[in-house]
C-alpha positions, -999 to 999 in steps of 0.1 A, spaced: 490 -546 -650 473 -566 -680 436 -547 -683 441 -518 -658 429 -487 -664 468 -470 -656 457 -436 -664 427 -438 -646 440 -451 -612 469 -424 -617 439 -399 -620 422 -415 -591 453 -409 -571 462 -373 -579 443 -354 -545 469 -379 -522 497 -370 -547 496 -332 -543 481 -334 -507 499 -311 -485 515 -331 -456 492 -308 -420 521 -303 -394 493 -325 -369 490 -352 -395 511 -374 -369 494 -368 -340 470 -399 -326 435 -405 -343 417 -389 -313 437 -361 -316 431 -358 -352 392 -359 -349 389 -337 -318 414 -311 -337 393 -315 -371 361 -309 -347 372 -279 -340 381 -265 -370 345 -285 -381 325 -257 -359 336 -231 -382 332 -247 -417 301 -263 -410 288 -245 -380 262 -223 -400 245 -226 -433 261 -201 -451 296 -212 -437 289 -248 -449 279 -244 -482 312 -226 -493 338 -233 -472 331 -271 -471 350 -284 -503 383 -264 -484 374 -282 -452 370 -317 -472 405 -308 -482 421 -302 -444 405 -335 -435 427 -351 -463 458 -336 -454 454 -344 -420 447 -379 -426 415 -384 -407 397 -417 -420 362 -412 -440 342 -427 -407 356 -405 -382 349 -375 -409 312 -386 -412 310 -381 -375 321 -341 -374 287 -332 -380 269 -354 -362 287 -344 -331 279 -304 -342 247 -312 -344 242 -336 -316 265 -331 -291 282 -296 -295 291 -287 -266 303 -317 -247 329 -327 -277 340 -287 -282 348 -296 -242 368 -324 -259 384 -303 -283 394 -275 -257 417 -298 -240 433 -313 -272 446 -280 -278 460 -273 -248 497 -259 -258 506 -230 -276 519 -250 -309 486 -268 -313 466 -235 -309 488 -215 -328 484 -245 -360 447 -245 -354 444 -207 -356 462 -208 -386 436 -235 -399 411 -212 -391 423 -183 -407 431 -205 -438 387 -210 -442 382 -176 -437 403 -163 -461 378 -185 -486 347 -168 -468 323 -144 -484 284 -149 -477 298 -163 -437 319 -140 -430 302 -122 -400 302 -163 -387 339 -169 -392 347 -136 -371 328 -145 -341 342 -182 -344 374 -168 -345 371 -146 -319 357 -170 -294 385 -195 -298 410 -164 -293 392 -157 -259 390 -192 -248 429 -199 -258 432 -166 -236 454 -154 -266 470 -122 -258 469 -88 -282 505 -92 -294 492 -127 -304 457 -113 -321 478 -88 -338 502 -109 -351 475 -133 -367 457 -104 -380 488 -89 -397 503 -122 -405 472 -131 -423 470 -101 -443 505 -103 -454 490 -141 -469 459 -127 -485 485 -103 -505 514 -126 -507 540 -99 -491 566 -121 -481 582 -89 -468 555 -80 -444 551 -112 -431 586 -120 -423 590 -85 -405 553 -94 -385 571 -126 -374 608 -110 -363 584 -84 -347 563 -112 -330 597 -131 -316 614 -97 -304 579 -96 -279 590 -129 -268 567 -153 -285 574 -186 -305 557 -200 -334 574 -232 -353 587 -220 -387 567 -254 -401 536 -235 -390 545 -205 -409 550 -223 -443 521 -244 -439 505 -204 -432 522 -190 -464 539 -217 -486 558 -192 -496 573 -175 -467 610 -180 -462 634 -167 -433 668 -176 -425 686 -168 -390 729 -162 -388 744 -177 -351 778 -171 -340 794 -194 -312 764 -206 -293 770 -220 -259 735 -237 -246 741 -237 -204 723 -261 -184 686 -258 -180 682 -241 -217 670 -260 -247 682 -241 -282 657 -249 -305 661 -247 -344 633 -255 -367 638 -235 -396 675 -224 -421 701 -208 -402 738 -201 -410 761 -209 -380 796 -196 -379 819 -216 -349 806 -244 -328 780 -251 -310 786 -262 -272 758 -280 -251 769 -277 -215 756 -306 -190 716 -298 -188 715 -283 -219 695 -289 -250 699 -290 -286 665 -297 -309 667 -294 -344 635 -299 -362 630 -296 -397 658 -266 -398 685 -268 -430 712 -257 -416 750 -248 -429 777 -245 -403 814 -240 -402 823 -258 -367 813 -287 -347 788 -295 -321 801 -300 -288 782 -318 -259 788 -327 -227 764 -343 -210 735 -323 -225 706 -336 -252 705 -335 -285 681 -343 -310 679 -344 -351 645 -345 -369 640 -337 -402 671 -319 -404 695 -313 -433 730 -303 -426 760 -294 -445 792 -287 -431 813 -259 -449 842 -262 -426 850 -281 -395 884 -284 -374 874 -314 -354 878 -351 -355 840 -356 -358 812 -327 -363 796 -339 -334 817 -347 -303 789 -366 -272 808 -370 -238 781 -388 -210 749 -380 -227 720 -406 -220 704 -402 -252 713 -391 -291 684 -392 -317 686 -387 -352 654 -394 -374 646 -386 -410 679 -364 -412 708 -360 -436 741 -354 -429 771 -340 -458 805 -342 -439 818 -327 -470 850 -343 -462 856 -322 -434 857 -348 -407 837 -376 -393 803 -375 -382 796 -389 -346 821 -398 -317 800 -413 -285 811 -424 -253 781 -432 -236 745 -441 -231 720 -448 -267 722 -438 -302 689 -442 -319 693 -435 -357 661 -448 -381 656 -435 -418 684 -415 -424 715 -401 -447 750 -400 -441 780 -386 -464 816 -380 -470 835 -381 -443 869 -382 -441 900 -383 -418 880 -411 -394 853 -430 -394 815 -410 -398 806 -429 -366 825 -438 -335 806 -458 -306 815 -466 -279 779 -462 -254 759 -488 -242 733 -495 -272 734 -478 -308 701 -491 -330 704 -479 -368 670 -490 -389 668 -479 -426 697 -457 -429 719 -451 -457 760 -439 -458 778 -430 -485 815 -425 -491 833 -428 -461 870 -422 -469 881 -440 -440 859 -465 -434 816 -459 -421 810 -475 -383 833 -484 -358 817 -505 -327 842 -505 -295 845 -510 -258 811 -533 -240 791 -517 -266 757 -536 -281 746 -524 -318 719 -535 -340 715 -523 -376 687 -534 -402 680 -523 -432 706 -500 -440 728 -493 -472 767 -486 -470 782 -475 -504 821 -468 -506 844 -471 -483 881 -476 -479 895 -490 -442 925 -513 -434 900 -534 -414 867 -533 -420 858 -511 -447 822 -503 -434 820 -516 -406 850 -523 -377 839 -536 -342 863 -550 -315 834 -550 -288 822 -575 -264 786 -572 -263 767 -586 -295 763 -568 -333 738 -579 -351 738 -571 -386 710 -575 -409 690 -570 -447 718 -547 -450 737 -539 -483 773 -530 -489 784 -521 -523 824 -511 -532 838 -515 -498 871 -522 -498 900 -532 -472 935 -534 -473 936 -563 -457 902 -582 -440 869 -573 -434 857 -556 -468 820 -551 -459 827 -562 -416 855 -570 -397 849 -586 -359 884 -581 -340 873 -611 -321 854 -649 -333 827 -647 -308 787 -657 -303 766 -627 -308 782 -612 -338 753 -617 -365 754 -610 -397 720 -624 -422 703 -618 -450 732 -592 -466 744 -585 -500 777 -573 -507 789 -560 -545 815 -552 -558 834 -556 -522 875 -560 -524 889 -584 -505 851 -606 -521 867 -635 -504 871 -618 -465 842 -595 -466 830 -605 -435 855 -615 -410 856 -637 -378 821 -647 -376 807 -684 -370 793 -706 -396 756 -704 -381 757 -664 -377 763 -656 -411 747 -653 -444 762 -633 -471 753 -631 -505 782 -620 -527 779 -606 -563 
């Protein structure tokens, strides 16, 4: 760092560093440019609109993460080619999430217009007409909008009950990135999702009993923070974590989330506090997918019990697991990289217990204070076997330090100790 100007990169840096994170800032590049094209036509569709709305629209092409040469191409293609890349842009925006975020995108440059706002209207009210929006939906912008202009958190979460009583949907991530400041919490009872329905929760919700996903059924849980006193019950239905936060109050059952015969579990980005209530995950079937998330406190059995065909666990952490973090069992095949297990207590395998007979690999994993009673501190293999890897690992502070990893061969395994 000898002869760097610290404070002057640091400065350099600040727009990334307090950038807001646009809910399309994931989407493909194509998407991305069409999207910002569209938006494009009304910052720098006119003059007037241009010459104070185009500092703001600079900013939405930052948070949405479009690279400086597809940005110098907006208004070439306004210019040049309008209407063959607003044909483009048309079918980008084909679902009602996209044109409900690019409305709000919209509405988020008018709000800044003055001198273009005649321009802005008829913008606006052309992309209404060609979305075939309908007038609950051009009421609930209007009001919703207005309710952002005066910051009435009130209004705006009554606009939106209002707006879901009519039967409509709008993602709750949408709404904040509207009004940073809105908030709005929903209260479930028992929910039983029967087969064909999908139960979708994006936003913080209270849920008082369990939640049963009958064969068919669907459970998506995007972004929502939710506290529950129950489990989650599925048989043979989906279920999917994203950007989730859960906490369980209170739970009855072995595991908070009991999967008979489902094909598929994904959990991504998501943390999980068992509050040592129970274990996390029992599975019986088909693929666990878990990448770049948080596990913690469980108690009474292990957070996670596999026994499907494949479980893959990338950049994950757990952390206090009374009675032990992973057990592998049956013909099932795991792989986990990259993760981080941090006190736990089994008789065998105090992280990780497998007696399966497909192959485990294990690697750049940490374990730090696991502890067995008797083999297997950080892993313990019920059987010596090809296929059971374990490389590039550290284990601290492990107890048995001379059996942390059990019945593996020579050539599969590489432990550092400290």
């Amino acid at each position: 760092m000898e002869g760097m100007d610290i404070l002057g990169y640091l400065k350099s840096r600040q727009n990334e560093l307090e950038r807001v994170n646009h809910p399309m800032s994931n989407r493909s590049l194509n998407f991305r440019y069409l999207y910002s094209y569209g938006v494009g036509v009304l910052a720098l569709g006119s003059m007037k609109s241009m010459t104070e709305l185009q500092d703001k629209f600079n900013y939405f092409i930052e948070c949405i993460a479009l690279p400086k040469e597809q940005r110098d191409k907006i208004l070439i293609d306004i210019n040049n080619h309008f209407e063959f890349r607003l044909s483009d842009c048309i079918r980008a925006l084909r679902t009602k999430e996209v044109q409900y975020c690019f409305l709000v995108d919209l509405y988020k440059l008018y709000n800044l217009a003055v001198w273009s706002l005649e321009y802005c209207e008829k913008v606006i009210a052309n992309y209404l007409q060609i979305f075939h929006a309908s007038e609950p939906e051009i009421a609930f912008f209007r009001m919703f909008n207005d309710a952002v202009t005066k910051r009435d958190v009130v209004a705006a979460r009554n606009y939106y009950h209002n707006f879901r009583e009519a039967g409509f949907e709008i993602s709750y991530k949408t709404l904040q990135y509207f009004f940073p400041g809105f908030e709005d919490e929903d209260a479930y009872q028992n929910l039983i999702i029967a087969p064909g329905k999908t139960f979708y929760l994006d936003k913080p919700a209270t849920v008082n009993g369990d939640i049963v996903v009958e064969r068919g059924g669907s459970l998506l849980v995007d972004g929502a923070e939710i506290s529950i006193k129950g489990a989650v019950l599925v048989d043979g239905g989906r279920i999917q974590f994203r950007d989730a936060k859960v906490f369980i109050e209170e739970c009855e059952k072995d595991y908070f989330l009991t999967i008979q015969d489902a094909a598929v579990v994904q959990i991504e980005n998501s943390s999980f506090d068992c509050n040592l209530q129970c274990g996390f995950l029992w599975q019986n079937a088909g693929r666990l997918l878990i990448e770049e998330s948080e596990f913690q406190q469980s108690s009474g059995k292990r957070m996670i019990a596999f026994s499907g065909r494949y479980a893959r666990i990338l950049r994950s952490s757990f952390l206090e697991g009374r009675d032990g973090f992973l057990t592998i069992q049956g013909s099932s095949q795991m792989n986990i990289e990259e993760c981080d297990f941090y006190q736990a207590n089994a008789e065998y395998g105090g992280a990780i217990y497998s007696d399966t007979i497909d192959n485990v690999t294990i690697q750049r994993c940490s374990f730090r204070s696991c502890k067995a009673k008797y083999l297997g501190a950080a892993v313990y293999f019920q059987y010596q076997k090809l296929g059971q890897v374990v490389k590039e690992c550290t284990c601290r502070l492990c107890e048995p330090a001379s059996k942390a990893v059990f019945n593996t061969y020579e050539d599969d395994f590489e432990l550092k100790v400290r």
